[in-house]
Each structure stands twice: as C-alpha cells, then as structure tokens.
N, C-alpha and C positions, 0 to 999 in steps of 0.2 A: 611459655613466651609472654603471657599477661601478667605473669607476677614481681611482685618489687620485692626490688633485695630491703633487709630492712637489717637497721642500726640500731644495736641497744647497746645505751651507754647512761652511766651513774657515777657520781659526784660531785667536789665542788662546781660550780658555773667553769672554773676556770678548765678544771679538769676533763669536761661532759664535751668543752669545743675543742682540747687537744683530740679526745679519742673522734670524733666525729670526723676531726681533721686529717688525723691516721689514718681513719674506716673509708675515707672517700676523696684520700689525697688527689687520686689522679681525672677524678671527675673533676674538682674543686679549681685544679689548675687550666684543664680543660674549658671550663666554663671562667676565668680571669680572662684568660687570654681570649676566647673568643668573645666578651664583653668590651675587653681592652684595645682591641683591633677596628673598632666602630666608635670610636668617642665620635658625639652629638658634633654637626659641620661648625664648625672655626674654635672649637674647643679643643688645647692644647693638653696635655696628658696632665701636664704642672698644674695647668687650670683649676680641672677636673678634682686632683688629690688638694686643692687647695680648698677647693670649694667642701669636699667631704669633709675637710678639717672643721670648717664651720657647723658640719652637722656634728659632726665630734664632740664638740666643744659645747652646744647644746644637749646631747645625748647624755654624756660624762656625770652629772649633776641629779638628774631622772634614771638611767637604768647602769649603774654601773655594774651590776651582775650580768648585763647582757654585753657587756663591753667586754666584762672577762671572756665571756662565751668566745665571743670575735676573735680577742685576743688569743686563747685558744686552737682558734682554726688558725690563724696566722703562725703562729709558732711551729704547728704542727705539719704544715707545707710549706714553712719557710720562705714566708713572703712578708713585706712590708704589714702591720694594722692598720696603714690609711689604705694601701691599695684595696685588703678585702673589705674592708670598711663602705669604703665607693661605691664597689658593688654591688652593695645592701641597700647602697641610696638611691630608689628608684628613680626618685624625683630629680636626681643631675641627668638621667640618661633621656629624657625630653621623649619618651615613646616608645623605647627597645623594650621593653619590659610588659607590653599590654598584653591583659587578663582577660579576656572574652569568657567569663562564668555565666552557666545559670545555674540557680538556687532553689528548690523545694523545702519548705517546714511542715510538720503537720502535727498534732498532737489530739488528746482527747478525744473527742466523738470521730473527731475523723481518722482514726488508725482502728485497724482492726483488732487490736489489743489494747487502746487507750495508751500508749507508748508513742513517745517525744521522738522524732525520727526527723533527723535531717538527709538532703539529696545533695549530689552536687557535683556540674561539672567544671573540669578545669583546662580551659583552652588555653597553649600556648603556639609556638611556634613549631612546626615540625621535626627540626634535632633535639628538641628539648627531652621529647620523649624518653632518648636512653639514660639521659641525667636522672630521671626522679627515684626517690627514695623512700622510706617510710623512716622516721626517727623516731626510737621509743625511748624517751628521755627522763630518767629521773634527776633534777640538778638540786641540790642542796636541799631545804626541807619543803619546795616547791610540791605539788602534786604530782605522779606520775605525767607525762602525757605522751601521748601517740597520734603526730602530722605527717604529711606529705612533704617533702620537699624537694626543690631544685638541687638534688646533686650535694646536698647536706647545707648547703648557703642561702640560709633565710626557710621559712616557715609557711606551709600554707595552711588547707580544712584539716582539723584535727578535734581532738575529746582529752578530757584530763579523767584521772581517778575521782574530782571530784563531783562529776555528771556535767561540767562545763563542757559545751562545744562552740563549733568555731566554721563555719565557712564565710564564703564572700564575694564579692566581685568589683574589679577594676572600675572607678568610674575615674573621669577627668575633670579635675576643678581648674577653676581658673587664679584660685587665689596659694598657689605653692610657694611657700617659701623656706630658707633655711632652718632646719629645728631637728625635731627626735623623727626620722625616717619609721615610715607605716608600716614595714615590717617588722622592726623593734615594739611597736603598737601591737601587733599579732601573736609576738612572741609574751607578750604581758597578759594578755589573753588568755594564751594557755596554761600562762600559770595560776590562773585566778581560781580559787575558793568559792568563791560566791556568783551567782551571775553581776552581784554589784560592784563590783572588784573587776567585771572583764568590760561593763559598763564604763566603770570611771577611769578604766584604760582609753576606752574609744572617745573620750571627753578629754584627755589630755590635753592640756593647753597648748603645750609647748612643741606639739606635732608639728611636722611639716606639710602634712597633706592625710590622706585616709582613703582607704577600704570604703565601700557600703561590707562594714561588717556586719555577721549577722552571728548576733549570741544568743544562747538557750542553756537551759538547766534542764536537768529530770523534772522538776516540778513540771514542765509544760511549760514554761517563761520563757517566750521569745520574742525577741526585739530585731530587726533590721536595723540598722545604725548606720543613715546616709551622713557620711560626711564628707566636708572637705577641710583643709588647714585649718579654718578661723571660724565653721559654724559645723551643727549635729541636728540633724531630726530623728531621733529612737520614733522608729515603726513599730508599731506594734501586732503581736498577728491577731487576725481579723475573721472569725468565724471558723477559726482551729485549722487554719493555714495559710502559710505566707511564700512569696515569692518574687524574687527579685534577679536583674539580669544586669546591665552595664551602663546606665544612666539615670539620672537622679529623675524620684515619679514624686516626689512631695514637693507642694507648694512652696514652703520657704525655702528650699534647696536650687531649686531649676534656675536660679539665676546665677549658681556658679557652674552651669554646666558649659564646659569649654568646646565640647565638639558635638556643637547642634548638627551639624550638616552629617554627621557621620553615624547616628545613632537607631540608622534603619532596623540592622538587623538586631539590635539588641529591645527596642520598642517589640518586632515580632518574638522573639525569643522568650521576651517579659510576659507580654498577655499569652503565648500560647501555657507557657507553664501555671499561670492562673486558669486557664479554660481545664487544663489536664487535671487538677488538684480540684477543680470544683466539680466535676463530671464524675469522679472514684472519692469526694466526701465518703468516710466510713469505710471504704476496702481497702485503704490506703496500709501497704507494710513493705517491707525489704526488697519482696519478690516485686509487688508488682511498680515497686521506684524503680528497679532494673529495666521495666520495660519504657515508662515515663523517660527514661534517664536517654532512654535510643531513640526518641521521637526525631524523624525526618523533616516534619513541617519545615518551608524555607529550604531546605537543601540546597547547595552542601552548608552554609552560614545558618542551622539549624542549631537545636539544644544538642544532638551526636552532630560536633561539624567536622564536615569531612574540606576544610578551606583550603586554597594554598597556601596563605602567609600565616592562618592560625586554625589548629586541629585539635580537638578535645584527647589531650594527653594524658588522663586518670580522670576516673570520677568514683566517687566516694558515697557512702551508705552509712547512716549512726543508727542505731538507736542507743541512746543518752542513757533511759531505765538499766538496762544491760549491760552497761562501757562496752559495747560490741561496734567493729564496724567492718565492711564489704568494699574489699577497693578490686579497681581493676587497672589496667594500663591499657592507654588507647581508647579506642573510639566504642562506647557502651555499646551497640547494635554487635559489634564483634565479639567482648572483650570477654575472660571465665572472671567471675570475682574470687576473692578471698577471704577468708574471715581471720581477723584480729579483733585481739580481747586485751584490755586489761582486768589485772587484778584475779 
C-alpha cells in the first residue's frame, strides 16, 4: 500500500515526455481536468491559456529541452501544449498548488557515517496522494535522475547520478510575475553536474517566482536557496545541519513574504526540525530521520500532518554519498519505506 509505482524512461527530452505521458496517461488527464475545473474566481479558461502563453514565451528562449519534455506529455495524451503547460504554471493558479514541506540536512560530524543526508516531507492536498510517482529519468546526455512526482506533471525532491539533490518548500512571495515557472527551475536542478549549475538554476533571472530550494552535493555542500521572482539569499548550513519549512527566515528575504498572517504552523514546523537535528548532532542516519520525519509536535499541522486541507503525501530519505534513497507514501508515523538506487 506505501509503495510508488515508478517510471523509467530514456531518451531524447522530447521522447522521455511522450513515454511519461504513455506511462501515466490517465493520471495526467485526471489531474488537467481536476486543475481545469477550479480556475482562480473571475478567471476565464481563455484567460488563463493566455496568460501561460506568456510564461511560454519566456520559457521558450531558457529551457527549450524542458519545453520538448511538456511537448511530449502533451502529444502523448493528446491534449493541447498551452493547456499542460498551465498546469506547470503554479503561479496563474493564485494558491491551488500549496506545498506545506519541512526539510532536514545534515552532513559531516553530524551523521553517523559522515554522509550528506537529506529528509523531507511533502504535504499536499488529500487526493493527491494516489497521483504520485517516482520518475527515473535519463533525457539526452543529462545525468540519470530519480524524483517524485504529481502523477508524472512536474518534479518534486529528487538525486541525479551526479550526487546533486534536491528538496524544498513552498514559500509565498509577493513579487510573481510572468517568466520561466519554478518547476522548470526544479526540473534544471535535476539535471545539474555540479552543485554550481543547480545554483545558477535557482538564480535565474528570468523566473517567475521560486522554491526555498535546497541543494547539496556528496561533498557535504549545502545551501538553502530562499527565493522569490526578483531576489535569492543561498543559506548556507550551519554547524553540519540545516532546516527549513514554508516561510522566508533570512533577513533580506522576509519582506517578500506575502502571507504574514498565515505562517503559524510553518514558524512551529521550522524551529521544531531545528531543536530535532540539534538534540541527535552525530547519530543522525536514514533510520533514525524516519523517526524525525513522524514527529507529532503541533498535531495534526505538525512535520507528519495529519490536516484536512493539506496531509503529508511522501516523504523522502537521500543519502547523496550512496545515490540511495527511502521513499514512503503517506504520512511517515504510518508509512513502510523503500529503497531506490541509482547506478
């Protein structure tokens, strides 16, 4: 019951989004139309594909290998490229799309093997759950990589072949505008070589908005990367652990934060995963992030949230040294893990 189906697919960009689009036709449609049913109040469907068209048009010029991708799914479930397009664009849906994560890093003295280990949970909505998937993606001469996804439409925590990882969490900026959509930013991520390559992703000028990404190498090099559209603060970790949850905590960032009123539970969410990771300094490994990973503090709007409008749907286990990772489906207190490997 905890386990994700998972998708291996290899070839060109263009080819990797037909088979994806194959493998998970009837999730893919499933989740259009339940997207397509809720456009944002006084926004008109024509609106909406018009407005994608401008992140299109942006996108086109910076990733057109991830445009083939799209293109791909679109052919492959026979639907319009501006419609599944849209749907990649968080930033027209004004709030359907929110990411309730929290985030563990730890590396060096604090793992019990000196191993780069990322945690991570990934809150969504309650149907979301049976959409998710694992995608093991080799596209062109990219690195292998291996994420999570919504039902194969956009990219979440994931690892490449080359010890790059990848988790992160939703924050809300106030400055979005049209440009290259922060899943395309994720998706550039994964294919990066270097940790400075998933960096100078998250620096993209031409974004529309952003993740607080958080990138890491095998070296132990880990940065939080609060951003929003038009600025970035690289965090950097801080006594061989870092942690972050759903609101901006560095000083030049907190005046793009759009929803002060609303950032109770992720303020508790944030310092508890700081208390948890400073308490276990040095015994920190797989096993015992599994238990970190089901803390109740807060309940049910805890790090395992048990919410009604948003329930930790998978959460995730690296260690980076290894290309190894431990996923689960559902709420970590309940969930079996699994291991997946590259290479």
């Amino acid at each position: 019951m905890n386990t994700l189906p998972v998708v291996d697919v290899k070839g060109s960009h263009r080819q990797v989004g037909r088979q994806v689009g194959e493998a998970m036709q009837e999730t893919i449609r499933r989740i259009l139309e339940r997207t397509w049913a809720s456009p944002p109040e006084g926004k008109s469907r024509a609106e909406m594909l018009e407005a994608a068209q401008r992140f299109l048009a942006h996108t086109r010029p910076v990733y057109p290998q991830y445009v083939e991708e799209i293109s791909g799914i679109a052919e492959a479930i026979d639907r319009p490229l501006e419609e599944v397009f849209a749907a990649l664009c968080e930033e027209l849906w004004e709030g359907a799309f929110w990411r309730g994560c929290t985030d563990f890093a730890a590396r060096g003295r604090a793992t019990v093997d000196g191993s780069t280990l990322l945690a991570h949970t990934n809150d969504l909505d309650p149907e979301a759950e049976e959409d998710m998937v694992i995608l093991r993606v080799q596209a062109g001469d990219e690195p292998e990589f291996l994420a999570v996804s919504v039902g194969g439409l956009g990219w979440s925590a994931g690892f490449n072949a080359a010890g790059i990882g990848l988790t992160g969490n939703e924050v809300t900026s106030n400055d979005v505008r049209a440009g290259v959509p922060r899943l395309l930013v994720v998706r550039a991520i994964l294919a990066a070589r270097r940790l400075g390559e998933a960096m100078d992703a998250c620096l993209l000028p031409q974004r529309a908005s952003s993740y607080n990404n958080i990138i890491a190498d095998a070296d132990g090099e880990v940065y939080s990367m609060e951003g929003s559209a038009t600025d970035c603060e690289p965090i950097y970790i801080d006594g061989d652990i870092l942690a972050h949850a759903n609101h901006y905590v560095s000083a030049p960032m907190r005046r793009f934060e759009a929803g002060q009123s609303s950032i109770s539970g992720s303020v508790i969410r944030h310092n508890r995963a700081w208390r948890l990771l400073r308490e276990n300094v040095g015994r920190l490994s797989p096993e015992l992030f599994r238990v970190l990973l089901a803390d109740h503090a807060n309940y049910p709007v805890s790090i395992c949230k048990h919410g009604l409008e948003s329930v930790t749907v998978f959460s995730m286990i690296v260690n980076l040294n290894e290309r190894r990772a431990w996923i689960g489906r559902g709420r970590p207190c309940e969930t079996t893990y699994f291991e997946h490997r590259l290479g």
